[in-house]
C-alpha positions as CSV (number, residue, x, y, z in Angstrom):
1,X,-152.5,-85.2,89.8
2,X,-149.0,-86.1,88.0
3,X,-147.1,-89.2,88.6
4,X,-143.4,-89.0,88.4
5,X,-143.5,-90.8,85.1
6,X,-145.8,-88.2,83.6
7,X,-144.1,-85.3,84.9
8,X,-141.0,-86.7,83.1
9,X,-142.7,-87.6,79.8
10,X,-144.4,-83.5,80.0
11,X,-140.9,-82.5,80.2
12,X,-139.1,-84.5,77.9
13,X,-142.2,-83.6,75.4
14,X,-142.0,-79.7,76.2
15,X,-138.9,-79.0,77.6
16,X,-136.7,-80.9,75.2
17,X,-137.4,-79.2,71.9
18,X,-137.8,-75.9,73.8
19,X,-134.1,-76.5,74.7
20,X,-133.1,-78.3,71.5
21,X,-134.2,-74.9,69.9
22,X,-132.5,-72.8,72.1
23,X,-129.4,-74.7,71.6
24,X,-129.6,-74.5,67.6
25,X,-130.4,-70.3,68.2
26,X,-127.5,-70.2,70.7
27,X,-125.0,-72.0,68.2
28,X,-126.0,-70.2,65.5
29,X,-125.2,-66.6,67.3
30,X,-122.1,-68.2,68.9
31,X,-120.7,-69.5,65.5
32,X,-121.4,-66.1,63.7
33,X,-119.6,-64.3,66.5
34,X,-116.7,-65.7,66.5
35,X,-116.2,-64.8,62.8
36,X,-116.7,-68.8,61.0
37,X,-117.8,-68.5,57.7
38,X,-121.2,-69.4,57.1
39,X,-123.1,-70.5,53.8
40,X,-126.3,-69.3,53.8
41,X,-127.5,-72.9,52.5
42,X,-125.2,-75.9,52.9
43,X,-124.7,-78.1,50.4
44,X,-126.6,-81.8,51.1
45,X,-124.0,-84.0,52.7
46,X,-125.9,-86.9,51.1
47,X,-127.8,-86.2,48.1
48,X,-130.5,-88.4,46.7
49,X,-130.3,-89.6,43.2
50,X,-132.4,-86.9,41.5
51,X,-136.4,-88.4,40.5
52,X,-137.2,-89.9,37.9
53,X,-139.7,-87.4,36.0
54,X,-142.5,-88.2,33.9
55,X,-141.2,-86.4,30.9
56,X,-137.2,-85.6,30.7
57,X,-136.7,-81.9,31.7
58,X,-133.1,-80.5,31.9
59,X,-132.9,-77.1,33.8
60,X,-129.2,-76.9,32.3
61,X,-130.7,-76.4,28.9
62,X,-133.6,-74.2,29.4
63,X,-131.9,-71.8,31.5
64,X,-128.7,-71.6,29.0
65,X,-131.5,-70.8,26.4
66,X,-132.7,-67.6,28.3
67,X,-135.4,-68.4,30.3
68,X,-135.6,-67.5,34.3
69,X,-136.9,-69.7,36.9
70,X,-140.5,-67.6,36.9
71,X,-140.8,-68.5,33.0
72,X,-141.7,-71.8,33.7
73,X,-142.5,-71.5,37.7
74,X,-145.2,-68.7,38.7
75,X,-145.4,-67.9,42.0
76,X,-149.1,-68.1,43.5
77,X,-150.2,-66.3,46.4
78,X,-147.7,-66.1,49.7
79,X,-147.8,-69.4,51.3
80,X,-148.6,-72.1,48.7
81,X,-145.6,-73.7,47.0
82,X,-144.3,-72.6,43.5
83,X,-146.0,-74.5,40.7
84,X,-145.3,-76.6,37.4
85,X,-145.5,-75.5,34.4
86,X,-148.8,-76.5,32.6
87,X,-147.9,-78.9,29.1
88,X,-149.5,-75.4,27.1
89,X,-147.1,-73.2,28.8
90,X,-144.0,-75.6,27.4
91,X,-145.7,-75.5,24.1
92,X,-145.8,-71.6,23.9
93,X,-142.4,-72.5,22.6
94,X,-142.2,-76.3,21.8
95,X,-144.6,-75.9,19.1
96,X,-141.8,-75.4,16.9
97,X,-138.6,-75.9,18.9
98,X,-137.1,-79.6,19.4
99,X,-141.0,-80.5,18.3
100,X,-139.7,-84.1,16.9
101,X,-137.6,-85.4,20.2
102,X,-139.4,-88.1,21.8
103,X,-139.9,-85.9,25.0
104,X,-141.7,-82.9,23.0
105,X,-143.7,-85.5,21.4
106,X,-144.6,-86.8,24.6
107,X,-145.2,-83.0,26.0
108,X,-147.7,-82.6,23.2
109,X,-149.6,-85.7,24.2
110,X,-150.1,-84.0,27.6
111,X,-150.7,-80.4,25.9
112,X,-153.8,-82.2,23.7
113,X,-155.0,-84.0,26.4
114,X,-154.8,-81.3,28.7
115,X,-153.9,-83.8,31.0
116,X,-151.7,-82.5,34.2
117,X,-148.0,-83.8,34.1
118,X,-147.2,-85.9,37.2
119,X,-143.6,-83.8,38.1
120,X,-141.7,-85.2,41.3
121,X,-141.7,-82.2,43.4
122,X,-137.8,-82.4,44.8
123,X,-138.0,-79.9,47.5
124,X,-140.8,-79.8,49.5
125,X,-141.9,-77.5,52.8
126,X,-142.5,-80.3,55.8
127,X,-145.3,-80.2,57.8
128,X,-146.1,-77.9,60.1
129,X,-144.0,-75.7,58.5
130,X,-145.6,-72.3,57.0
131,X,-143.5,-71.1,54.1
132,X,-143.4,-68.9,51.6
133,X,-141.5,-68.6,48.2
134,X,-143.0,-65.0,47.5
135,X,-141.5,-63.3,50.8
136,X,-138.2,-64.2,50.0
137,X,-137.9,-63.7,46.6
138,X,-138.9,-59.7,47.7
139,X,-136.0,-60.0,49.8
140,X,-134.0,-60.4,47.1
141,X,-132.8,-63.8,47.7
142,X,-131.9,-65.8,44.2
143,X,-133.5,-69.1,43.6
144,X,-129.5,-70.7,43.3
145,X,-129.8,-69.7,47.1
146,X,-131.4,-72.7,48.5
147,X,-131.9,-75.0,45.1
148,X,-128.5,-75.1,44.3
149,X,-126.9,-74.6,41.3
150,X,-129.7,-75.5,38.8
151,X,-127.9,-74.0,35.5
152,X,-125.4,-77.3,35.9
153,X,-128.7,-79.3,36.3
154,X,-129.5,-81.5,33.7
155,X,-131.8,-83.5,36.5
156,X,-133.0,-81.5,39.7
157,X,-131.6,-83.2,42.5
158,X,-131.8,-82.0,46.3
159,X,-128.1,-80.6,46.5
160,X,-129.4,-78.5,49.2
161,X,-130.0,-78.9,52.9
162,X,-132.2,-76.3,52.7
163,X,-135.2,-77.9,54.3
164,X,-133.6,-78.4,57.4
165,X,-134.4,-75.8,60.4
166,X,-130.6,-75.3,61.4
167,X,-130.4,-74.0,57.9
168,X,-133.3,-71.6,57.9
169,X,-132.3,-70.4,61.3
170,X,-128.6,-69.8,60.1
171,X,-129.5,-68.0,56.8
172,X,-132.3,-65.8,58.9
173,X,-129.6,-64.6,61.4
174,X,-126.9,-64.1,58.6
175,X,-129.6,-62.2,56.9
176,X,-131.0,-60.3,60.2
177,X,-134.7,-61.9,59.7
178,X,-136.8,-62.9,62.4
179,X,-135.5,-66.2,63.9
180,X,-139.1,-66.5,66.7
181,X,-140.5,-69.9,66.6
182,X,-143.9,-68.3,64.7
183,X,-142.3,-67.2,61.7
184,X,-142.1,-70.4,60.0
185,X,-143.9,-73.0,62.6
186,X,-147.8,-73.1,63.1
187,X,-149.2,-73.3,66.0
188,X,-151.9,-75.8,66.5
């Protein structure tokens, strides 16, 4: 039988995020009715001092030079997380371009050894959370979308909020997706 006290704790540990995410749907809907201009992805109201990376990479350069984010980033099958660039694949071209800087140098150590390079993944999908990069880049959304703008980045940072569910939940009504608890969260 339930005692008062656990009746209140099954609500506060049920009810409360059931209503917490009515609330953010309701807002959401409210706010888009009544015309407010929405960004699809805020901007981080606080952003972190980019990582410190193993080997200096600046996004600015690379991407002013003609490569596109899937050069360096392939996409593996729906639901894992976009991957780093294996030292060969930076060699492809490093092999003769900028081969003497002290970070090439450094990339070719890696390359021989055929050693992984330790990148600091920035953004990362939070547990519980099923994700997908592949889905939405078939919906044509741009990587600038929720990264920011990465062609001013010398060092990634998290300029985004983009991990936060208010901001997923805003984009997918802007964008007329499915906002139902199941498309993103797994259920145990």
């Amino acid at each position: 039988m339930l005692t008062t006290r656990r009746k209140e704790v099954l609500a506060a540990v049920v009810v409360g995020p059931m209503l917490a995410a009515v609330f953010l749907i309701a807002f959401g809907v409210s706010a888009q009715s009544q015309g407010v201009q929405q960004q699809e992805v805020p901007n981080n109201p606080a952003v972190p001092a980019p990582p410190v990376q193993p080997i200096p990479y600046s996004h600015k350069t690379h991407l002013a030079n003609g490569l596109e984010c899937q050069t360096c980033h392939t996409n593996p099958e729906p639901g894992a997380l976009m991957t780093f660039p294996a030292a060969s694949t930076c060699m492809a071209c490093h092999n003769t371009v900028a081969k003497d800087k002290p970070a090439v140098v450094k990339l070719a150590e890696f390359a021989q050894s055929q050693q992984p390079i330790s990148w600091v993944r920035v953004y990362s999908v939070l547990p519980g959370v099923q994700w997908s990069h592949r889905k939405h880049i078939q919906a044509g959304m741009k990587c600038e979308t929720c990264h920011g703008p990465v062609a001013e980045m010398d060092a990634m940072a998290m300029v985004t909020s983009v991990t936060a569910m208010g901001t997923c939940i805003n984009c997918h009504q802007m964008k007329n997706a499915k906002t139902v608890c199941n498309t993103c969260h797994l259920w145990p």
